[in-house]
LOTI-901809 format. One line per 8 residues: number of its first residue (from 1); for each residue z, y, x of C-alpha. Coordinates in nm, 2 decimals, padded with zeros to 4 digits, m for minus. Example, Ala and Ser with C-alpha at 12.3 -4.5 7.8 and 13.67 -1.06 7.14 Angstrom:
BEGIN
1	00.78/m00.45/01.23 ~ 00.71/m00.11/01.37
//
This chain:
BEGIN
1	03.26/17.53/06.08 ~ 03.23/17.85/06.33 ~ 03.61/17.80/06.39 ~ 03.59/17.44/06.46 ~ 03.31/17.56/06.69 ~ 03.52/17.82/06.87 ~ 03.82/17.54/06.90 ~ 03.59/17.29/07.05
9	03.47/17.55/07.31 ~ 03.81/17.67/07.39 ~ 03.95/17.34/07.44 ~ 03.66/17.26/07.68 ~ 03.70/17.55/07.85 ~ 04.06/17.45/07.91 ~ 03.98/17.15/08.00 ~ 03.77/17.28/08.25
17	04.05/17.44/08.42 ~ 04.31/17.15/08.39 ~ 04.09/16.88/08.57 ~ 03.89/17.11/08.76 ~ 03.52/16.95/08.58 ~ 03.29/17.25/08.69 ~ 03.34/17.22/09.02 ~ 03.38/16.84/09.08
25	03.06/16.84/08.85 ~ 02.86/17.07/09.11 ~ 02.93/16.77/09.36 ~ 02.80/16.51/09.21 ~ 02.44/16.69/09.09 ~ 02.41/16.78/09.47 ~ 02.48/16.46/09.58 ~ 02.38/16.23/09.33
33	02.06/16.43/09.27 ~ 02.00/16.42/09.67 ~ 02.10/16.04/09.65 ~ 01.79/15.99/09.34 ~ 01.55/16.20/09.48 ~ 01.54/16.05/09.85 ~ 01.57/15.70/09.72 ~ 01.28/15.74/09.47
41	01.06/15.89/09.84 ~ 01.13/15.57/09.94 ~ 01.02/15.35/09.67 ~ 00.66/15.57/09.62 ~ 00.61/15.53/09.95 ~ 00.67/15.19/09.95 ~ 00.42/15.17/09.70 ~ 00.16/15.36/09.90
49	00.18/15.24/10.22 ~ 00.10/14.90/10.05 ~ m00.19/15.06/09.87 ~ m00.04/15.00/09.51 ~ m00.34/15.09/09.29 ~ m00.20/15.02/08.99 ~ m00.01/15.29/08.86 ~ 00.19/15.09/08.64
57	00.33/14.88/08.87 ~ 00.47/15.19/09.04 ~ 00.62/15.31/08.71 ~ 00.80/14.96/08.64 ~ 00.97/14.94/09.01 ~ 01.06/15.32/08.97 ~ 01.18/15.34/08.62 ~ 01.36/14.99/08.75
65	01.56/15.23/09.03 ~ 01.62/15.50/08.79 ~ 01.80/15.25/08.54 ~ 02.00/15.12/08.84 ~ 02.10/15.46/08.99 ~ 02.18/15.60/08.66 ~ 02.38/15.29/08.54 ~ 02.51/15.25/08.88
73	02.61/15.68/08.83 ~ 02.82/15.53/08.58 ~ 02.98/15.27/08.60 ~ 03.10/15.41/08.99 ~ 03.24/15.74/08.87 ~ 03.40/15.61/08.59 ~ 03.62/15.37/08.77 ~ 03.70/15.60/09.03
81	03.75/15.86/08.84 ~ 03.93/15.65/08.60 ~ 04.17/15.53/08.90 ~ 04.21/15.87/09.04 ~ 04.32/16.04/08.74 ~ 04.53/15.75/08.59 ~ 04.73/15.84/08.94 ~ 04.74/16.16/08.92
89	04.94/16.14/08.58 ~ 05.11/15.87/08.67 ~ 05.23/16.11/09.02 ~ 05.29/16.45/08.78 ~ 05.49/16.22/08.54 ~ 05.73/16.11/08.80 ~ 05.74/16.45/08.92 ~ 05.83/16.60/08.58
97	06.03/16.27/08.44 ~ 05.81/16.38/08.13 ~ 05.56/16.08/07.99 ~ 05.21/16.29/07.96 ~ 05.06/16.06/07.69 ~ 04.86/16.26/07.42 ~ 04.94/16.61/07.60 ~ 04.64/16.85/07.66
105	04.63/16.75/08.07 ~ 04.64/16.41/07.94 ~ 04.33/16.46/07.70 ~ 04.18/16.67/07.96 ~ 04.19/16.38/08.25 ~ 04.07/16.18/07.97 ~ 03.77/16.41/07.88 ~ 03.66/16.50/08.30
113	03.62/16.14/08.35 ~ 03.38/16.10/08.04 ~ 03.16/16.44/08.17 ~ 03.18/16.35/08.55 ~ 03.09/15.97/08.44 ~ 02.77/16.11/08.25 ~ 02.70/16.40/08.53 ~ 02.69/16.17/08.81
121	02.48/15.88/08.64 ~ 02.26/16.15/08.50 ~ 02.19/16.37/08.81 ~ 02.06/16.03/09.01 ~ 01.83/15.92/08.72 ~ 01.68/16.23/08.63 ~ 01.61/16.35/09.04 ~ 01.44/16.00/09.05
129	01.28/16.02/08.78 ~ 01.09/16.30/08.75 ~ 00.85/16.23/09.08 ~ 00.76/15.91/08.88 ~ 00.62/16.16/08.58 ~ 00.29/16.19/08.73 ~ 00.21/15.82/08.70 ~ 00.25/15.82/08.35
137	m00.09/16.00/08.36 ~ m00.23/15.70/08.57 ~ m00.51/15.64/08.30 ~ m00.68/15.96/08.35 ~ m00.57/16.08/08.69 ~ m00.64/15.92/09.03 ~ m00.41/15.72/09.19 ~ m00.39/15.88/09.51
145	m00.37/16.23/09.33 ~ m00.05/16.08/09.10 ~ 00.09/16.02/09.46 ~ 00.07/16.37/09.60 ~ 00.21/16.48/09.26 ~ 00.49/16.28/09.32 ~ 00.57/16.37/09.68 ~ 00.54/16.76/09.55
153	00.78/16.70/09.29 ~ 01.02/16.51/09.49 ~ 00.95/16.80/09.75 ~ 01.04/17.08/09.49 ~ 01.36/16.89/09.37 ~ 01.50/16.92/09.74 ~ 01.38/17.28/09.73 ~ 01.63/17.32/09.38
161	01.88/17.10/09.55 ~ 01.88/17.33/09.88 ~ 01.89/17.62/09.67 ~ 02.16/17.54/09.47 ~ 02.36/17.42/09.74 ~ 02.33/17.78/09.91 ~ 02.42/17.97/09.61 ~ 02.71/17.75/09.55
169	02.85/17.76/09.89 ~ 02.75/18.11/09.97 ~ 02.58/18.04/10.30 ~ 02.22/18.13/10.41 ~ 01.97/18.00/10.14 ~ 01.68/17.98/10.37 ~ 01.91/17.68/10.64 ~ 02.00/17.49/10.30
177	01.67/17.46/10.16 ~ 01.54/17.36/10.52 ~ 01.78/17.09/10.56 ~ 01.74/16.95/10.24 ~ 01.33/16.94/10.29 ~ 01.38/16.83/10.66 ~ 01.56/16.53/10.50 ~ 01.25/16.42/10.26
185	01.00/16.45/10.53 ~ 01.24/16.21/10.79 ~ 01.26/15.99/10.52 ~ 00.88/15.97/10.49 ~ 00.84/15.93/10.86 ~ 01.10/15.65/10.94 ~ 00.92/15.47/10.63 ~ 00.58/15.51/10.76
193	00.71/15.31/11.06 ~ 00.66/15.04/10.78 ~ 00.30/15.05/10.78 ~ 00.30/14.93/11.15 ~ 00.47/14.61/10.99 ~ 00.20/14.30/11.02
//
């Protein structure tokens, strides 16, 4: 069993380095988790400026967005990746005059799109999802306080986002977290423009 264990982790590993997974994967939490969070802003907001006191109504329309950007996640990278990858054997097989089929790059194209499919469904639904959390405890908190919850939350995940962002790229932390926080509160501002709507 350990063995198998080791195996499995090995041929992950080189996996990892044949189709290049870590680092595609770091992509797509950035940007798929920026996509979630921001989009999820939006529909809370939408919620408040209409004055939604029902917090279930605000869990329906933002569990309804999470399903869509996580299926959505999916479905996109899969085919793309799918597509991309298919060419890129297709390209090294010419190359090589060699067919690839049931080689290790071959199982390793074949296992990246699987993980990146998953990573960038998953990164979208989970960054939108977790400002909804605070809803969930509509029945004994106020509404307006499950809303400030929410916008902290959302808040917080563009602090993470930032943060990672400046690790991964090795630039100053401090600028990354500021632009990815200077992009919830323009969000919030061009959508209070909606309030002015008659």
């Amino acid at each position: 069993m350990k063995k198998k264990f080791r195996i499995f982790l090995h041929n992950i590993a080189l996996y990892n380095k044949i189709a290049n997974i870590s680092q595609i994967s770091r992509r797509y939490i950035a940007l798929n988790g920026f996509d979630g969070v921001i989009t999820i802003i939006g529909v809370v907001l939408g919620n408040y400026i209409i004055s939604a006191n029902e917090y279930k109504h605000v869990i329906i329309t933002g569990c309804a967005v999470c399903i869509s950007l996580l299926v959505s996640g999916v479905w996109s990278a899969y085919n793309s990746e799918s597509a991309e990858r298919a060419k890129e054997i297709h390209d090294l097989e010419l190359s090589t005059l060699h067919l690839l089929n049931g080689t290790i790059i071959s199982r390793a194209q074949k296992f990246a799109i699987i993980v990146l499919s998953a990573v960038n469904g998953v990164s979208s639904g989970i960054s939108a999802f977790i400002p909804i959390i605070p809803f969930f405890f509509g029945n004994v908190l106020q509404i307006n306080t499950c809303y400030y919850l929410s916008a902290a939350l959302a808040f917080f995940i563009l602090f993470a986002l930032g943060l990672f962002l400046g690790k991964v790229s090795k630039q100053n932390i401090i600028i990354s977290i500021i632009k990815m926080i200077f992009a919830g509160v323009f969000c919030i501002s061009l959508g209070y423009l909606l309030s002015f709507i008659d």
